[in-house]
C-alpha positions as CSV (number, residue, x, y, z in Angstrom):
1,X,8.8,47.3,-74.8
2,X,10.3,47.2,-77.9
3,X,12.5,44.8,-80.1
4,X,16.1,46.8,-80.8
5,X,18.4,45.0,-81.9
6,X,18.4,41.8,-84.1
7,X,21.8,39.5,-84.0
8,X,22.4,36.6,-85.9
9,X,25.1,34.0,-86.2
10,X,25.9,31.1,-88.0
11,X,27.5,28.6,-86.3
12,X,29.3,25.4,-87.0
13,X,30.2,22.1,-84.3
14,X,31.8,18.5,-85.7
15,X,29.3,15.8,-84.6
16,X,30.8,13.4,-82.3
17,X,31.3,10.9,-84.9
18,X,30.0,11.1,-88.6
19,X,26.2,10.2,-89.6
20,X,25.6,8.8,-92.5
21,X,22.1,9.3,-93.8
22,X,20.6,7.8,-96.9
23,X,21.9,7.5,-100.5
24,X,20.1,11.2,-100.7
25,X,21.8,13.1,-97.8
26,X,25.1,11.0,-97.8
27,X,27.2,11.0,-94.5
28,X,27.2,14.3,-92.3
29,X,30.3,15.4,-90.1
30,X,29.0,18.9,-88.4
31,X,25.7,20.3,-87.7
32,X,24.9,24.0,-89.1
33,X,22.5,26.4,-87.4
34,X,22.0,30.5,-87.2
35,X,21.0,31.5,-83.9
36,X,19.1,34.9,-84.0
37,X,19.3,36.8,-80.7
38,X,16.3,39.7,-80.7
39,X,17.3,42.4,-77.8
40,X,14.6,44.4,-76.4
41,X,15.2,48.2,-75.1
42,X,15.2,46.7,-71.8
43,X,17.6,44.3,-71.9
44,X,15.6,40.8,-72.3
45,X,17.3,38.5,-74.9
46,X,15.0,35.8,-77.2
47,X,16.6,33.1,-78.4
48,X,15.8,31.7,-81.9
49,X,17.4,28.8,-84.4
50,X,17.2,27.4,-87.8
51,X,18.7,24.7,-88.4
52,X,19.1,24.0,-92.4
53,X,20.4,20.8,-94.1
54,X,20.5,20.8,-97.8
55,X,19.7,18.7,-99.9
56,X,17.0,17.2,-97.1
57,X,16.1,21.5,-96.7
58,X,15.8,23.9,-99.6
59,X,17.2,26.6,-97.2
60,X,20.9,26.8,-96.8
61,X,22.7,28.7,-94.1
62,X,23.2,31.6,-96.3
63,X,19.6,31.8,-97.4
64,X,18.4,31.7,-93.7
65,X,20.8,34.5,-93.0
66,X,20.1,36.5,-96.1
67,X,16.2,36.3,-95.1
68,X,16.2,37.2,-91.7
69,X,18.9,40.0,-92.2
70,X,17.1,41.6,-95.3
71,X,14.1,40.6,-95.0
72,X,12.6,39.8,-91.5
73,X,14.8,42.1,-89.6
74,X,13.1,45.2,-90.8
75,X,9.6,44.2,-89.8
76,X,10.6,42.7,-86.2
77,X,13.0,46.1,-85.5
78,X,10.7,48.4,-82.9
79,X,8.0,45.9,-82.6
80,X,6.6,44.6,-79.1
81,X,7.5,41.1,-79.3
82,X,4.6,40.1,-76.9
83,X,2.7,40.6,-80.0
84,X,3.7,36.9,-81.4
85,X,0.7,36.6,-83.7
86,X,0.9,40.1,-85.2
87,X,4.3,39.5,-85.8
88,X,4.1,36.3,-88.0
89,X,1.2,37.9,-89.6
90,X,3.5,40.2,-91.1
91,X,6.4,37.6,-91.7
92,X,4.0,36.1,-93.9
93,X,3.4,38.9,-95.4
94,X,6.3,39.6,-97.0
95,X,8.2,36.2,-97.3
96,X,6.8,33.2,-99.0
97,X,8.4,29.7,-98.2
98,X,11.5,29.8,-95.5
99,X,9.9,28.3,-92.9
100,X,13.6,27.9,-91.3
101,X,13.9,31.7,-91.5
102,X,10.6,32.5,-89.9
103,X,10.7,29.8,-87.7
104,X,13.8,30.6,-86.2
105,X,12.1,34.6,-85.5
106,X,9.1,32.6,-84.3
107,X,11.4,31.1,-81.6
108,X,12.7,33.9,-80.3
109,X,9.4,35.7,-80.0
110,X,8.0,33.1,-77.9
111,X,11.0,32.9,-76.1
112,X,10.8,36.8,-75.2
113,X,7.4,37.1,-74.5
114,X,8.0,33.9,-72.2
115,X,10.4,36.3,-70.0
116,X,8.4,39.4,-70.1
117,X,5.2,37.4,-68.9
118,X,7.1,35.7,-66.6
119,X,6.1,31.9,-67.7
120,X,7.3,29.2,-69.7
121,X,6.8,29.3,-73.4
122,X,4.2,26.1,-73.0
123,X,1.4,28.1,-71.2
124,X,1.3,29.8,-74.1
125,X,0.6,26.7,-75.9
126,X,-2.1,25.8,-74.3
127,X,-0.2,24.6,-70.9
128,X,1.6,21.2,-70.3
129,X,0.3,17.4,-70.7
130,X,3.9,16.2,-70.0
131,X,6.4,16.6,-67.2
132,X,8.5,14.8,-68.7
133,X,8.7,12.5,-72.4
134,X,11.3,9.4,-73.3
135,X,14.3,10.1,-75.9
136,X,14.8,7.8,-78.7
137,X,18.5,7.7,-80.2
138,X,19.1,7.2,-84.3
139,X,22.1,5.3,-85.6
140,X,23.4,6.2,-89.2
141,X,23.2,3.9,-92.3
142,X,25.6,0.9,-91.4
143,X,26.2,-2.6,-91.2
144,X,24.7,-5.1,-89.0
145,X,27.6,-5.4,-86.9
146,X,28.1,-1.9,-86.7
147,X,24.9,-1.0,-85.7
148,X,24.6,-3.7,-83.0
149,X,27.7,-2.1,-81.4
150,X,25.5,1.5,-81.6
151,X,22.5,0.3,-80.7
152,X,24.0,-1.0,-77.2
153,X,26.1,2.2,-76.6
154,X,22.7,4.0,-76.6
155,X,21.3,1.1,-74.4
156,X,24.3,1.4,-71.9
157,X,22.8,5.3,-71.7
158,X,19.6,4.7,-70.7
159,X,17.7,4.9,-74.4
160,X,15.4,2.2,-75.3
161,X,14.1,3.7,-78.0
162,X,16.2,3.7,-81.4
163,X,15.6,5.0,-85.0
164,X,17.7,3.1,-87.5
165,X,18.7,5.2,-90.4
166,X,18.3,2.7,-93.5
167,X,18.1,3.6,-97.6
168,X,21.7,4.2,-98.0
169,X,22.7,0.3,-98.9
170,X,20.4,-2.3,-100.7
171,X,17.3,-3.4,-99.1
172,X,18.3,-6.8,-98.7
173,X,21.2,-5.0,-96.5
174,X,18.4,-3.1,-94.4
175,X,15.8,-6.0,-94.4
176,X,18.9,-8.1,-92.7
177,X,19.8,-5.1,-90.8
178,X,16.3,-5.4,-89.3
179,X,15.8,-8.9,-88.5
180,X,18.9,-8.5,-86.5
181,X,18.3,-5.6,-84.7
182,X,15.0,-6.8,-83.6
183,X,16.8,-10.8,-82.9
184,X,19.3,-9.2,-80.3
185,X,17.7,-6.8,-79.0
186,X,14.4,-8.3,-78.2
187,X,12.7,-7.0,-75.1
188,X,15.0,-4.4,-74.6
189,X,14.7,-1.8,-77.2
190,X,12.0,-0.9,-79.8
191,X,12.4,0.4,-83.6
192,X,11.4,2.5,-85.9
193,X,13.6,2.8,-89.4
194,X,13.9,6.2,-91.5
195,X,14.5,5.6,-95.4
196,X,14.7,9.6,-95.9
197,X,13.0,8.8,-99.6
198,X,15.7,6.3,-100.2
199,X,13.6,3.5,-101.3
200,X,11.2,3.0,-104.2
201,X,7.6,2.1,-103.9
202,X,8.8,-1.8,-104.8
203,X,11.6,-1.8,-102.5
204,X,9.5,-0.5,-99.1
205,X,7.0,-3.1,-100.1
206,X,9.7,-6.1,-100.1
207,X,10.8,-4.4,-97.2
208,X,7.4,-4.2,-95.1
209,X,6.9,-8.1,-96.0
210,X,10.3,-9.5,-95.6
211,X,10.5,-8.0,-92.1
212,X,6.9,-8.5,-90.9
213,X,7.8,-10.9,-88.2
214,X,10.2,-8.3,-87.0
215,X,8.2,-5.3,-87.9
216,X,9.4,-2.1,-86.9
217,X,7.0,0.2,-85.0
218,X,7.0,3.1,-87.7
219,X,8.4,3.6,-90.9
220,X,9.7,7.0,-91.9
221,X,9.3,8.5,-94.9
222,X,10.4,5.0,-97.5
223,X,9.8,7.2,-100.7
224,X,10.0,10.5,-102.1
225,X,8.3,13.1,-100.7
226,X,5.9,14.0,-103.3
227,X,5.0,10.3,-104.0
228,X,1.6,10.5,-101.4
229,X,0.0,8.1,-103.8
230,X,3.0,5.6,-103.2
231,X,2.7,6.4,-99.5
232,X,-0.5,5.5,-99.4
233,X,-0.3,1.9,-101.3
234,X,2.7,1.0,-98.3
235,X,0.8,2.4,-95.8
236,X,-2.3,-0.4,-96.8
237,X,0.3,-3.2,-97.3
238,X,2.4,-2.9,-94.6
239,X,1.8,-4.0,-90.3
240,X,3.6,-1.1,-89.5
241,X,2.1,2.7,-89.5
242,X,3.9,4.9,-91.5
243,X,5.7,8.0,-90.8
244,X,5.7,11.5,-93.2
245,X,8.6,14.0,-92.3
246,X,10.1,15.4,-95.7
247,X,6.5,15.3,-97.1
248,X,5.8,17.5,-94.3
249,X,6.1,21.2,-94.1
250,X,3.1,23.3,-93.4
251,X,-0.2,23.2,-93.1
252,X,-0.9,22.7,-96.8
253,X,1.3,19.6,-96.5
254,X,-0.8,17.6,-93.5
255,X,-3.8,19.1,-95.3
256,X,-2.8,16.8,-98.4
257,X,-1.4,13.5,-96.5
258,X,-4.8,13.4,-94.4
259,X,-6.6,14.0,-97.7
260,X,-4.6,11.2,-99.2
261,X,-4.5,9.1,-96.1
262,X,-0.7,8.8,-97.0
263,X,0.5,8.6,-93.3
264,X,-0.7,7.7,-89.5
265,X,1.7,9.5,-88.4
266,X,3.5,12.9,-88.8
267,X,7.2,13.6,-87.5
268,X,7.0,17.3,-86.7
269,X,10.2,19.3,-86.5
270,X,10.2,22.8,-84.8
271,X,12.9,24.1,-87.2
272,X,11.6,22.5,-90.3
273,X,8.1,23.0,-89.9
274,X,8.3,26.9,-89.1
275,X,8.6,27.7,-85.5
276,X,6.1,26.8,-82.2
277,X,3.4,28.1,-83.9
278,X,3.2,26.6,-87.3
279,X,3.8,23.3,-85.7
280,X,1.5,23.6,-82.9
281,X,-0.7,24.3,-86.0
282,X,0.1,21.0,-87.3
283,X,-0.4,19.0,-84.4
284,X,-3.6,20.5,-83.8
285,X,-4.9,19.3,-87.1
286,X,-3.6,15.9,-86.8
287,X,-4.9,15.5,-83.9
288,X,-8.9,16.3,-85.4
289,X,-7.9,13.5,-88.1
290,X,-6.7,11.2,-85.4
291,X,-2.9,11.2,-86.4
292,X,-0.2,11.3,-83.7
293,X,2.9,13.2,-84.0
294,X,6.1,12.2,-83.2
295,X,8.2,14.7,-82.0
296,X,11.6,14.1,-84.2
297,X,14.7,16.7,-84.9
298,X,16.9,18.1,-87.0
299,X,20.9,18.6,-86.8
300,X,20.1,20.8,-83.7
301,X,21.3,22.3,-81.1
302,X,19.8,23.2,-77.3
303,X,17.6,26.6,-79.2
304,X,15.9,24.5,-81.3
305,X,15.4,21.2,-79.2
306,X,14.0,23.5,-76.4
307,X,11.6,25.1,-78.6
308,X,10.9,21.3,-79.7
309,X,10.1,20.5,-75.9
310,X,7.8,23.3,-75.1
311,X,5.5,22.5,-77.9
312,X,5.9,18.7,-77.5
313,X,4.8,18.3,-74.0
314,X,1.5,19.8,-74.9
315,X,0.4,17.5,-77.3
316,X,-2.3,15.0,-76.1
317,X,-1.6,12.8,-79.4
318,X,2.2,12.1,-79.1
319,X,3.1,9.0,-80.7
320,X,3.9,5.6,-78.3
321,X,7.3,6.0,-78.7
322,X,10.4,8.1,-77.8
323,X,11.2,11.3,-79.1
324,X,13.7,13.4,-80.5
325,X,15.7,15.2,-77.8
326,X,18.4,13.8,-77.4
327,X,19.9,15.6,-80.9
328,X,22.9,17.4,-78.8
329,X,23.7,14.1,-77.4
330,X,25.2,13.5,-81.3
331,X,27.4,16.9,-80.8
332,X,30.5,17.1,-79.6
333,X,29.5,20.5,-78.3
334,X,26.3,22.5,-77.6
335,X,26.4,26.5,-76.7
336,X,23.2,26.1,-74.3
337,X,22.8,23.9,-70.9
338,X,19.6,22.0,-72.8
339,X,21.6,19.1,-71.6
340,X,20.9,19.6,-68.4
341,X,17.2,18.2,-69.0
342,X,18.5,15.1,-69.8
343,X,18.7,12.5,-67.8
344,X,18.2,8.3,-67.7
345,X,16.7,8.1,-70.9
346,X,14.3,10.9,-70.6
347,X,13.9,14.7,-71.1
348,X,12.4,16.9,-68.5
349,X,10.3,20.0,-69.3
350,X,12.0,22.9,-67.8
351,X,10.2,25.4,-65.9
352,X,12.1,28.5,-66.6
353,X,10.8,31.5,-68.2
354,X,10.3,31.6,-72.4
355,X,12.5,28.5,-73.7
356,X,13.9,28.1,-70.0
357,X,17.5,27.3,-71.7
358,X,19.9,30.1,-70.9
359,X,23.0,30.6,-73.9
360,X,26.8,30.0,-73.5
361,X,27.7,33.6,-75.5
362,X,31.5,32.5,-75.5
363,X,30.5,29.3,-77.0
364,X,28.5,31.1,-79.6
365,X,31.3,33.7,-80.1
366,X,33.8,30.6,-80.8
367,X,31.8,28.4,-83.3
368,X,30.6,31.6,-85.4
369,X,31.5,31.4,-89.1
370,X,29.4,34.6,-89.8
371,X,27.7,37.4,-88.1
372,X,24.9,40.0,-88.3
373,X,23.6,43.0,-86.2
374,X,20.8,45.3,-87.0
375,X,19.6,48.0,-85.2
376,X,16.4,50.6,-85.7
């Protein structure tokens, strides 16, 4: 078996209704991805996706396309992709950085060897802890009013577990926005708030004390992502645990927030953090330093979130809390059935073979804005 033709395309769908972020990322209206399709000489399909969001991402679209067409593509052509290890071996030989651009390969490895063994892409993990694992919903950077209106609409769907995006007004706005949030909804939902680096050190601290009798149950990421020392002092002042995503890449990056003790928890995402294996990676570590992992998302569509599941529901130190499947909820279209595991405020592991999502190709065809095919 061998890998003979490598297809990429980037694609482009309006979110249902814009999300605005904090003062960093601003508000979004469509989520960006390249899907790489790898074709073996007979006939099995892996399905891979990065999903790039700059400024929060240092790749862009183009960059992710440029690598894997120029780059990638020549050491994955006529390979056996059952060789998964090998393979990213020599990825990382010859790129440095772009973990979108590997990761995305990454997911389409493990998604053909899945098919060719026969088994879901989680045995090769290390097999499944989780038939099944809650979604949690995030609402943009809003007011009070407005998110009380989204908070319930996720509510009326069956999600009781919410992420409020805050960093984007002043803090008294998101220290009000809190205290609400919590006040109405009070026995029905729980809350964690994302800053994406909007705060400063002084503003999460007047944050984490103004709100501590309705503290949320994580904070994400209050400051910039290279401050681990400013992590660290709100992480020892505040009652709730504290959250790294943008801080967190590879394994160099959880090596220095577990040296630092900048974070309880860390908010792995497939696409960001380099593919199954690189985050599995992570996990595994996090787990020796007892830190959980909450499994959070990109922009991303039904690729990426099923490459998301099948590591996910193998970790044994998953964080008390929802997690982040529920991303093509937020589009107003997907080109995979990933939906199809949703249901009642939960996501179900599938048991197909690799990824166990299968691809719309018409869909694909229709939201491409650029294309690539490479063969030997």
């Amino acid at each position: 078996m061998r890998i003979n033709k490598v297809e990429l395309n980037h694609i482009a769908i309006a979110l249902f209704e814009p999300y605005t972020l904090s003062k960093r990322y601003g508000t979004i209206s469509h989520g960006h991805a390249i899907i790489v399709r790898l074709t073996t000489d007979d006939g099995l399909v892996g399905l891979g996706e990065a999903d790039p969001l700059p400024p929060f991402t240092a790749e862009t679209p183009a960059t992710v396309m440029g690598v894997i067409r120029d780059i990638l593509t020549p050491y994955v052509l006529g390979k056996d992709p059952r060789q998964v290890v090998r393979l990213n071996q020599d990825m990382d030989s010859c790129v440095t950085g772009n973990l979108m651009a590997r990761g995305a390969v990454d997911m389409a490895l493990h998604d053909l060897a899945g098919k060719t063994f026969g088994v879901p892409a989680h045995l090769m993990l290390g097999g499944c802890c989780h038939a099944e694992l809650p979604l949690f919903a995030a609402i943009g950077g809003g007011s009070p009013e407005i998110d009380m209106q989204a908070i319930q609409r996720w509510i009326d769907r069956g999600i009781r577990y919410i992420m409020i995006k805050m960093g984007a007004g002043s803090i008294a706005q998101d220290i009000e926005r809190m205290r609400r949030a919590a006040d109405a909804f009070k026995g029905q939902a729980r809350f964690i708030v994302d800053a994406n680096q909007g705060w400063t050190v002084p503003q999460a601290l007047s944050f984490a004390e103004a709100t501590a009798h309705w503290a949320p149950e994580l904070i994400e990421q209050p400051v910039d992502a290279s401050n681990l020392e400013g992590l660290n002092r709100i992480r020892q002042r505040s009652r709730s645990p504290l959250s790294a995503d943008e801080s967190l890449s590879g394994l160099n990056d959880a090596a220095q927030l577990i040296r630092s003790q900048a974070a309880d928890v860390f908010s792995l995402k497939v696409s960001k953090n380099g593919g199954l294996s690189r985050t599995k990676k992570i996990a595994v570590v996090a787990e020796a330093f007892g830190v959980d992992c909450l499994m959070n998302s990109m922009l991303e569509f039904g690729v990426t979130q099923a490459a998301s599941l099948q590591v996910g529901c193998t970790l044994p130190n998953l964080f008390d809390f929802g997690h982040a499947y529920g991303s093509v909820l937020r589009m107003s279209d997907d080109i995979t059935d990933f939906d199809g595991n949703l249901h009642d405020g939960r996501v179900r592991v599938p048991g197909g073979k690799g990824l166990g999502i299968r691809l719309d190709v018409e869909k694909l065809e229709h939201y491409t804005q650029d294309y690539s095919c490479a063969r030997p």
